[in-house]
C-alpha beads as a LAMMPS data file, in Angstrom:
LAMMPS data file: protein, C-alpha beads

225 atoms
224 bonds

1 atom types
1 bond types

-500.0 500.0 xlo xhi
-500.0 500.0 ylo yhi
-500.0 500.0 zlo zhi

Masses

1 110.0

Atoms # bond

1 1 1 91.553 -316.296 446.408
2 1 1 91.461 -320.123 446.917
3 1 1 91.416 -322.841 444.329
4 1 1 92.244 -319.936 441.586
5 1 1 95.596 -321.175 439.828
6 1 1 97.968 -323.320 439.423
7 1 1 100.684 -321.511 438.024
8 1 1 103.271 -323.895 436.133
9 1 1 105.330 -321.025 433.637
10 1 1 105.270 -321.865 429.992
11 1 1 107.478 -321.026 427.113
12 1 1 107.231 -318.040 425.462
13 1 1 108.576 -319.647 422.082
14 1 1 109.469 -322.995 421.542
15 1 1 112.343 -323.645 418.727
16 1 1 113.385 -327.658 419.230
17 1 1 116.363 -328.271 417.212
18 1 1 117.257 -331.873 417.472
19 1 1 121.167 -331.570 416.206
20 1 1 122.946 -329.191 415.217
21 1 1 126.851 -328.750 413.964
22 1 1 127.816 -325.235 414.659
23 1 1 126.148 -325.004 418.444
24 1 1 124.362 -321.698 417.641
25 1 1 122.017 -319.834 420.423
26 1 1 119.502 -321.391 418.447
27 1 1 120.258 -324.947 419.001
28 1 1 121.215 -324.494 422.610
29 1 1 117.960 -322.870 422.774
30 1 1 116.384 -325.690 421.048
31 1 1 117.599 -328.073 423.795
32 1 1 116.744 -326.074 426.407
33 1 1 112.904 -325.788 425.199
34 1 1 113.472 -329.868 424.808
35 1 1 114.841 -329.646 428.524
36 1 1 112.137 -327.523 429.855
37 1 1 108.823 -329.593 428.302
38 1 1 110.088 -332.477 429.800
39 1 1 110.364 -330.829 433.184
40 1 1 114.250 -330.904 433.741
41 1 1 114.450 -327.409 434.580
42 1 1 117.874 -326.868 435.926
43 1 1 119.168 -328.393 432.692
44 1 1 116.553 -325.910 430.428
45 1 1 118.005 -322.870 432.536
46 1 1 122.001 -324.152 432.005
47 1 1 121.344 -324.300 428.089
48 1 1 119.365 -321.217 428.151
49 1 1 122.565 -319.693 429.876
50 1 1 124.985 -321.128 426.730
51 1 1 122.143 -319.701 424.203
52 1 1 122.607 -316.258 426.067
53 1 1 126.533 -316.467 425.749
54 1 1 125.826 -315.971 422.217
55 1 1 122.665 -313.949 421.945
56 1 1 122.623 -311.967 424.698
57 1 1 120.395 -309.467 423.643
58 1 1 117.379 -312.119 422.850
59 1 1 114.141 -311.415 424.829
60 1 1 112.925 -314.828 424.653
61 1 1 115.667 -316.892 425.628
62 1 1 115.507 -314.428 428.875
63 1 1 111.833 -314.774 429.135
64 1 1 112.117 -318.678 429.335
65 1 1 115.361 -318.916 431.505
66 1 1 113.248 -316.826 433.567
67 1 1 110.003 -319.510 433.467
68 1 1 112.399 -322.264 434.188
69 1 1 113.737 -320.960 437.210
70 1 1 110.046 -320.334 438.718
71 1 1 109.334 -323.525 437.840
72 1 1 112.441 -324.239 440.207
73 1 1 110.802 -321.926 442.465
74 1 1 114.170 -319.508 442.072
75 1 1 111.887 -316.588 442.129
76 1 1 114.565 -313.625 442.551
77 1 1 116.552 -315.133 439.756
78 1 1 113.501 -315.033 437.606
79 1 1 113.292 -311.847 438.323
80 1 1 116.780 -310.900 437.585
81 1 1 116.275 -312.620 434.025
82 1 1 113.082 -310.964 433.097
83 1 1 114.258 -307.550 434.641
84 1 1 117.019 -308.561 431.668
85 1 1 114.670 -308.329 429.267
86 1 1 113.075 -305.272 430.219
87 1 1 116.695 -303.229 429.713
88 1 1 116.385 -304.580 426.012
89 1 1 112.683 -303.425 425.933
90 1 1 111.286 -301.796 428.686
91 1 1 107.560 -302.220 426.949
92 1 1 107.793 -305.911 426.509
93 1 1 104.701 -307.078 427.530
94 1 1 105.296 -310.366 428.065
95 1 1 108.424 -309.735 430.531
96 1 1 106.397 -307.409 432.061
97 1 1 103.683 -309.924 433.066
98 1 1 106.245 -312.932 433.420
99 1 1 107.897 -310.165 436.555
100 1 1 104.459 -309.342 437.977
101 1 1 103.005 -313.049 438.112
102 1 1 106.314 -313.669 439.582
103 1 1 105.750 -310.916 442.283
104 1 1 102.228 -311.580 442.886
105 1 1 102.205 -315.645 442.748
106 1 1 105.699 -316.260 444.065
107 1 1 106.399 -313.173 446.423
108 1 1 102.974 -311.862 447.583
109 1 1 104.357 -308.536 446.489
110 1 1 101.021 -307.276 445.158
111 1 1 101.336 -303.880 445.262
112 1 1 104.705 -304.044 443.183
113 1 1 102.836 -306.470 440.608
114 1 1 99.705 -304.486 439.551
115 1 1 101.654 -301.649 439.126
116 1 1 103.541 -303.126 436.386
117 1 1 100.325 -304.704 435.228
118 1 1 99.070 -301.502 434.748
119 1 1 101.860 -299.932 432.865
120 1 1 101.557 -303.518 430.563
121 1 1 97.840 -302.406 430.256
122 1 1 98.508 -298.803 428.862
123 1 1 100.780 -300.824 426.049
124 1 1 97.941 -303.687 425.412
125 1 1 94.672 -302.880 426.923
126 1 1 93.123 -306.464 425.935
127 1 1 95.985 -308.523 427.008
128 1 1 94.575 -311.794 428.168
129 1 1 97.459 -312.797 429.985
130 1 1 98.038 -309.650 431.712
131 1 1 94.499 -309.127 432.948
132 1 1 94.330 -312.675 434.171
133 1 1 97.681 -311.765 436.290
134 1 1 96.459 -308.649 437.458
135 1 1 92.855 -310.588 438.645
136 1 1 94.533 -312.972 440.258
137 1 1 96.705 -310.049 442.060
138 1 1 93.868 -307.805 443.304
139 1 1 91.741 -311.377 444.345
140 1 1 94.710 -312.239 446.792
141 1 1 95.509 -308.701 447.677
142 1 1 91.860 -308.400 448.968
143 1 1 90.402 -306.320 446.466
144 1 1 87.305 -308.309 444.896
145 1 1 85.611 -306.022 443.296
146 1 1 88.614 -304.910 440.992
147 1 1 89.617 -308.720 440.424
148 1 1 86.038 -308.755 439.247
149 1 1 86.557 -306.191 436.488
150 1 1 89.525 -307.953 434.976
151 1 1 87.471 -311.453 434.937
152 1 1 84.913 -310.155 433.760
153 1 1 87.192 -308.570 430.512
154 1 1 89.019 -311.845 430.360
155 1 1 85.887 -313.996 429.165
156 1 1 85.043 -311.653 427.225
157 1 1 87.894 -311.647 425.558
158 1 1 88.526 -315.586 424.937
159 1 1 84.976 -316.596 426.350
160 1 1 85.843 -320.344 425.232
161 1 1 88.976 -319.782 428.151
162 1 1 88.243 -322.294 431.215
163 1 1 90.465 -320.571 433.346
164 1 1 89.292 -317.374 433.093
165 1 1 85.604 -318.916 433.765
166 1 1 86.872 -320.774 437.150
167 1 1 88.778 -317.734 438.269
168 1 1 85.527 -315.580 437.959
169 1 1 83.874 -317.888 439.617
170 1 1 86.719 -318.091 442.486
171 1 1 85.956 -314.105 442.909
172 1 1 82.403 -314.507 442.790
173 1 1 82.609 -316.682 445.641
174 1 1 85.172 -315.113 447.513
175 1 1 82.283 -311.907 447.467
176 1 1 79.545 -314.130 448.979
177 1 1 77.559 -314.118 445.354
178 1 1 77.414 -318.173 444.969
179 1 1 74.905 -318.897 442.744
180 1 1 76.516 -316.454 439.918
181 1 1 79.919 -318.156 441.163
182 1 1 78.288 -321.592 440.013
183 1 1 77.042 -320.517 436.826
184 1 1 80.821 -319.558 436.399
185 1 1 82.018 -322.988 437.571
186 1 1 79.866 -324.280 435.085
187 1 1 80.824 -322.750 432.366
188 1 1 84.190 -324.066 433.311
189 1 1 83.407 -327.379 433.281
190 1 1 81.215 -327.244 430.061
191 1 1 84.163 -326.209 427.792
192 1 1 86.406 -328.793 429.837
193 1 1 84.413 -331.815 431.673
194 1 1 87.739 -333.061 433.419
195 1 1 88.546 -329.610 434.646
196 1 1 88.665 -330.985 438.222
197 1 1 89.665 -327.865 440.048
198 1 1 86.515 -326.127 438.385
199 1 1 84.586 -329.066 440.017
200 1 1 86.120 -328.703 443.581
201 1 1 85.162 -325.103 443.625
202 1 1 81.734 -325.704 442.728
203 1 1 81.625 -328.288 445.001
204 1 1 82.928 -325.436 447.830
205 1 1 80.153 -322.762 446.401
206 1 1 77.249 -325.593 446.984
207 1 1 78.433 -326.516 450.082
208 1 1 78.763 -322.409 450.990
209 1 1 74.964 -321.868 449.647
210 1 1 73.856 -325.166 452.037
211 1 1 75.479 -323.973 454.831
212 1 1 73.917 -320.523 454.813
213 1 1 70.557 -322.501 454.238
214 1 1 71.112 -324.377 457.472
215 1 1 72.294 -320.964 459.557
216 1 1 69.407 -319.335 457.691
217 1 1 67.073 -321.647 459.192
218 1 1 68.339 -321.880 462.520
219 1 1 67.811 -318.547 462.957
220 1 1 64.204 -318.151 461.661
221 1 1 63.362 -321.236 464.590
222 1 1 65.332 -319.206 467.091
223 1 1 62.960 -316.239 466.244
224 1 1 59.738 -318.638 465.841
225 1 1 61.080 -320.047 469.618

Bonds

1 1 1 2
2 1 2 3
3 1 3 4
4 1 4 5
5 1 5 6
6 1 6 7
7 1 7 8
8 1 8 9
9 1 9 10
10 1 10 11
11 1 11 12
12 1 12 13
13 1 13 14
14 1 14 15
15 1 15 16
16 1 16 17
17 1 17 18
18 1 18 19
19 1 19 20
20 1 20 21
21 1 21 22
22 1 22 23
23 1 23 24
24 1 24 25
25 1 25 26
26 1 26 27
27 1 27 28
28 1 28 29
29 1 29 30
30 1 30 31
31 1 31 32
32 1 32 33
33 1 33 34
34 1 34 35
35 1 35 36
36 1 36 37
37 1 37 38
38 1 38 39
39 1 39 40
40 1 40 41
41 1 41 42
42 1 42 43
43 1 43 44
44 1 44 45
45 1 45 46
46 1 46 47
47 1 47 48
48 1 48 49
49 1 49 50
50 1 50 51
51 1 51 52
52 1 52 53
53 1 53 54
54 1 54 55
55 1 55 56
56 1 56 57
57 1 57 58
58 1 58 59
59 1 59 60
60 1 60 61
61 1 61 62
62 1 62 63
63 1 63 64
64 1 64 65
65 1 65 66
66 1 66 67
67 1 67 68
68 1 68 69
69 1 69 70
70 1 70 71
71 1 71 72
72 1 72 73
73 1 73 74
74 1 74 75
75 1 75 76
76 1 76 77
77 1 77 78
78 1 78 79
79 1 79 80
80 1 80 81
81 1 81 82
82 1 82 83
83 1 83 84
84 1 84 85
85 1 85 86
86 1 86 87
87 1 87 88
88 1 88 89
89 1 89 90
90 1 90 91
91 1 91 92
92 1 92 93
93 1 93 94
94 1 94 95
95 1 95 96
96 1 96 97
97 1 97 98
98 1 98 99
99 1 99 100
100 1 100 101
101 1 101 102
102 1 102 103
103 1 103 104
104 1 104 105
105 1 105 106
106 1 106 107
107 1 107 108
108 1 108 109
109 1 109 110
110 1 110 111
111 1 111 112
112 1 112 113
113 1 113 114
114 1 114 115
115 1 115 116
116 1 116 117
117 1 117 118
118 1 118 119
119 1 119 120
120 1 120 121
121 1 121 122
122 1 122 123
123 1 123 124
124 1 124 125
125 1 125 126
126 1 126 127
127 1 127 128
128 1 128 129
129 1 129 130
130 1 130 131
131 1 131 132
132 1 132 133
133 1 133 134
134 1 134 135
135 1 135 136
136 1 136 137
137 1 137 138
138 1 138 139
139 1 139 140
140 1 140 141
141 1 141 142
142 1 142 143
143 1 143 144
144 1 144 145
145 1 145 146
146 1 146 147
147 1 147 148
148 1 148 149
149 1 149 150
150 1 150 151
151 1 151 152
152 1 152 153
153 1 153 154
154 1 154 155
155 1 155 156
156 1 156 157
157 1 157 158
158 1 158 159
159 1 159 160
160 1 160 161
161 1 161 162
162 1 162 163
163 1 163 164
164 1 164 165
165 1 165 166
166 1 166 167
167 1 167 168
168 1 168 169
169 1 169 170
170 1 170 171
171 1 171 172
172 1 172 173
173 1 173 174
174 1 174 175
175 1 175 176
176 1 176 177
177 1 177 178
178 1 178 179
179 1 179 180
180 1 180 181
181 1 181 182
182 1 182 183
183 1 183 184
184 1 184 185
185 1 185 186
186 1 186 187
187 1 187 188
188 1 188 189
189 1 189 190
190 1 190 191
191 1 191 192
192 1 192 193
193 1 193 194
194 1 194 195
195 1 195 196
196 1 196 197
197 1 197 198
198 1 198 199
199 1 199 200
200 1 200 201
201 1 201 202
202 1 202 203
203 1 203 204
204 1 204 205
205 1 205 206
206 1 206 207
207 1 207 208
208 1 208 209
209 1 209 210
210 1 210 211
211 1 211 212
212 1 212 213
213 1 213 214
214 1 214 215
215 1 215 216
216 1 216 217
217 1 217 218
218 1 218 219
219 1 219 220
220 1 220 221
221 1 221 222
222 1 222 223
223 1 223 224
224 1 224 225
């Protein structure tokens, strides 16, 4: 699945506390989210770690020491933190699908992710998120047809989504079907003109759709010859 995703993790709650007297797991997690925007992501996971000391038991601030240490590209640690969460609450969704991106995107383990995709399913059947990371799983693991399905729920669920319009349109290419991949691409682009990855993959899909032109009529002369 080319040109799909960029995957930079996010935050699952941001809480910035500029100053604070008593150095609560609040304003340590403050700093960190203040750390983590602005891309320092070794200091985001330290303060995480002091917010922890005190609140061990908080989902979030393991959720987002988790992003940060993707983002460092620390992808068994990540693991380790949102595997954290899941001991506090096994049917987090969120951790769930913060572990599977991690083992789809980061690891190639495929397999591993969809299966806790699925079990995040039978919690929330309409998670965007989720289906978008189980799409993107099945497109790289091979399996079009079921990446298809999950694309096709995504924009139906936030149709105004860009994303979920280019990485339809990814899939639809990746099948061979390039006109419907363009109208996808499109779509993309419509609800974001600078959306330049959007633009290089319907750039790809035209170029795909000239180039079977060409061998198309090559081989009607070679049968005219």
């Amino acid at each position: 699945m080319k040109h799909a995703i960029t995957i930079i993790m996010a935050l699952a709650s941001v809480c910035i506390m500029l100053a604070s007297a008593d150095y609560t797991a609040e304003y340590w997690s403050g700093q960190a989210d203040q750390f983590f925007l602005n891309g320092s992501y070794e200091e985001a996971a330290a303060s995480y770690d002091k917010a922890l000391e005190l609140d061990p038991s908080n989902i979030v601030f393991w959720n987002n020491k988790g992003s940060a240490l993707v983002n460092l590209g620390r992808f068994e640690d990540a693991i380790a933190c949102f595997d954290k969460a899941l001991v506090i609450n096994s049917t987090n969704v969120q951790s769930l699908n913060l572990k599977a991106l991690v083992l789809s995107q980061g690891l190639g383990r495929y397999a591993e992710a969809i299966a806790i995709l699925d079990k995040a399913l039978q919690i929330d059947p309409m998670s965007f998120d989720v289906l978008t990371t189980k799409g993107m799983a099945l497109a790289n693991d091979g399996k079009l047809d079921e990446a298809l399905v999950c694309f096709e729920k995504v924009t139906k669920i936030n149709p105004l989504d860009p994303k979920g319009w280019n990485n339809k349109g990814v899939v639809l290419r990746d099948m061979g079907r390039y006109e419907e991949s363009i109208t996808c691409f499109n779509k993309a682009i419509e609800l974001n003109p600078s959306y330049e990855v959007a633009m290089q993959n319907r750039e790809y899909a035209l170029q795909d759709i000239n180039r079977n032109s060409d061998e198309n009529s090559v081989h009607s002369m070679s049968h005219i010859l």
